[in-house]
C-alpha positions as CSV (number, residue, x, y, z in Angstrom):
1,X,-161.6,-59.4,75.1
2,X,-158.1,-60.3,74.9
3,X,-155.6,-57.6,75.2
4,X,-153.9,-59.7,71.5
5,X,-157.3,-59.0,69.8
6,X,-157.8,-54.9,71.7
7,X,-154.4,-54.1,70.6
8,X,-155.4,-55.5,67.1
9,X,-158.6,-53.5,67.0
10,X,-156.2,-50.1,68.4
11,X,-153.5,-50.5,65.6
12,X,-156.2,-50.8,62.8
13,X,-158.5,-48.0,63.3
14,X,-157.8,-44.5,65.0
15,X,-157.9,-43.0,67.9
16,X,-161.5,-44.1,69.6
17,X,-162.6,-45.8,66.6
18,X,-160.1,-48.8,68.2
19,X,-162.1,-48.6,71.2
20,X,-165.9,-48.7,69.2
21,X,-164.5,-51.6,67.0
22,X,-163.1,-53.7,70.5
23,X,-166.6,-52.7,72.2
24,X,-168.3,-54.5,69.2
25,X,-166.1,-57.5,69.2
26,X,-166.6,-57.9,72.8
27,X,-170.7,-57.5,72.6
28,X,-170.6,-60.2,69.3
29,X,-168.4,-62.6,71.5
30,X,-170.6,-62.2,74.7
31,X,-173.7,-63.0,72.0
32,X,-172.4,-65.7,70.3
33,X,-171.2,-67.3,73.5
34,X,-174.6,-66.8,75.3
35,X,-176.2,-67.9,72.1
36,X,-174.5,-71.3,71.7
37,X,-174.7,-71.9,75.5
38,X,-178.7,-71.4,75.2
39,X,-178.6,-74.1,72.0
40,X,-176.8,-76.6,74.1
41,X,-178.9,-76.3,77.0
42,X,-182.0,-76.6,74.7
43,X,-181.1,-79.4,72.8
44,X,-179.9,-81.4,76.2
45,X,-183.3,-81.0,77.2
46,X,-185.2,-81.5,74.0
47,X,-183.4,-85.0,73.6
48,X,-184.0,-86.1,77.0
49,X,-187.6,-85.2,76.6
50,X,-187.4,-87.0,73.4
51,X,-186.0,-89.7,74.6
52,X,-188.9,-90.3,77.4
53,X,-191.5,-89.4,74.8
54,X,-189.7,-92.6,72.8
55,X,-189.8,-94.8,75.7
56,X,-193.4,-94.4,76.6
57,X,-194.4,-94.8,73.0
58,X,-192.8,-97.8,72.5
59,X,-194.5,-99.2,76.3
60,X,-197.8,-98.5,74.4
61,X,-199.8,-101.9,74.0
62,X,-202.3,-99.9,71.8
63,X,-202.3,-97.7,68.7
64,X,-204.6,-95.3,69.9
65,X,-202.3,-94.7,72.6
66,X,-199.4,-94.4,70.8
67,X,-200.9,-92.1,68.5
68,X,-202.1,-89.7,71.3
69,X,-198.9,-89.7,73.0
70,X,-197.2,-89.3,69.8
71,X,-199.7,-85.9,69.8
72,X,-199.0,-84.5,73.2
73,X,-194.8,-84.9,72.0
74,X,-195.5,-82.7,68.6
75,X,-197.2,-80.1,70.5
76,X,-194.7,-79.8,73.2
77,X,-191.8,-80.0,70.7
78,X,-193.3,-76.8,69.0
79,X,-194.3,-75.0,72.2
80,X,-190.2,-75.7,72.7
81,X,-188.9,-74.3,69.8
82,X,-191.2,-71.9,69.1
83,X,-190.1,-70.6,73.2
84,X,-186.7,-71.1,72.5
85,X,-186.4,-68.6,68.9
86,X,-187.8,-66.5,71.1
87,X,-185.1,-66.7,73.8
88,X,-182.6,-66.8,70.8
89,X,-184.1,-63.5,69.3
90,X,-184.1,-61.6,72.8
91,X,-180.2,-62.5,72.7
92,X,-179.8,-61.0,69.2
93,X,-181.8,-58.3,69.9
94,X,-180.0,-57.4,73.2
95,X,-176.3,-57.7,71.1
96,X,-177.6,-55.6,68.1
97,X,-179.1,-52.8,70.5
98,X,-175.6,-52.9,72.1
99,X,-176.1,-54.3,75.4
100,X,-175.4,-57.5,76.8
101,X,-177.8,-60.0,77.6
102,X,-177.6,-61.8,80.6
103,X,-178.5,-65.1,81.6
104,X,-182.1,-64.6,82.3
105,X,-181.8,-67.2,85.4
């Protein structure tokens, strides 16, 4: 945390409640930041699979293949999000229990 924004947080509150109110900024920053991060990297990869799944529809000289690739792309795409709320959760969790989360990499 900044020593602009700790100071801030010192001036406002008393003695050591400064300190709980800086520790709380810092853990919602650290979660925020490792939250968005996660997002980015998801969607990067969820467009690029997207973007394949796209291609090899389209190369499909049949219907019935289109349709079954089309399947196999929904059911990924939920298996994706459904693993990536739970990453997303795990963060929250970690920031609301008062630790920080790392990157899990």
């Amino acid at each position: 945390m900044s020593d602009t924004m700790r100071s801030a947080a010192e001036l406002a509150m008393p003695m050591g409640d400064g300190q709980a109110v800086a520790r709380a900024v810092q853990t919602w920053l650290s979660a925020t930041s490792q939250y968005h991060r996660e997002m980015m990297e998801f969607m990067s990869r969820r467009l690029e699979k997207d973007g394949v799944a796209m291609r090899d529809i389209l190369g499909c000289r049949n219907f019935a293949d289109a349709v079954t690739l089309h399947s196999h792309w929904m059911e990924e795409t939920l298996r994706d999000y459904n693993a990536e709320m739970s990453k997303l959760m795990t963060i929250y969790s970690h920031s609301v229990n008062g630790g920080e989360q790392g990157s899990g990499r």
